[in-house]
N, C-alpha and C positions, 0 to 999 in steps of 0.2 A: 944364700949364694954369695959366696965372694968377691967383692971387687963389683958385685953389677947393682944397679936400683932397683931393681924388679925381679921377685920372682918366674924364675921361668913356668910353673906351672899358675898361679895367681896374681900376675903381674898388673894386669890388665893396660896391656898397651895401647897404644892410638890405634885406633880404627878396627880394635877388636869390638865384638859384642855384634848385637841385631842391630839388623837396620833399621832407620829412622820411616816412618809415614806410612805409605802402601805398601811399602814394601816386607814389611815386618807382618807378620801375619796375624798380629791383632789390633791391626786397623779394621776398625767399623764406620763409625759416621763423622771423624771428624771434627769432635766439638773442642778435641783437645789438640787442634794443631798448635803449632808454634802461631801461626797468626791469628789462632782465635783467639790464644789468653792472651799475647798480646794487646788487643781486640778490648780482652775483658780487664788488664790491667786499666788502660786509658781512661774504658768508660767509668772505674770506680773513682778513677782520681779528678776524672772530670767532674763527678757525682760529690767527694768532697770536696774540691774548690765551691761547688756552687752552696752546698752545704755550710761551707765558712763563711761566704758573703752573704745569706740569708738570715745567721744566726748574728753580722757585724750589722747588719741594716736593721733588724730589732733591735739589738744592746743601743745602739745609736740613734 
């Protein structure tokens, strides 16, 4: 297409596509909201912090 960014038929512009959560009709239960990974990122980083300081308290 000339002159534009985007194709008009593959473009894929803001706010096309399915919806996000309940809304989208392959929501089930939830494990994969935005707040759970988030949720699940924290707890592994929490999980290696403590992991570093148990492995500097043996070396030390």
């Amino acid at each position: 297409m000339g002159g534009k960014k985007r194709c008009r038929m593959h473009g894929g512009a803001a706010g096309s596509g399915a919806p996000s959560g309940e809304r989208n009709g392959a929501y089930r239960h939830g494990l994969k909201t935005q707040e759970a990974m988030a949720f699940e990122r924290e707890a592994r980083a929490f999980l290696r912090r403590c992991c570093e300081v148990m492995r500097a308290e043996l070396q030390g």
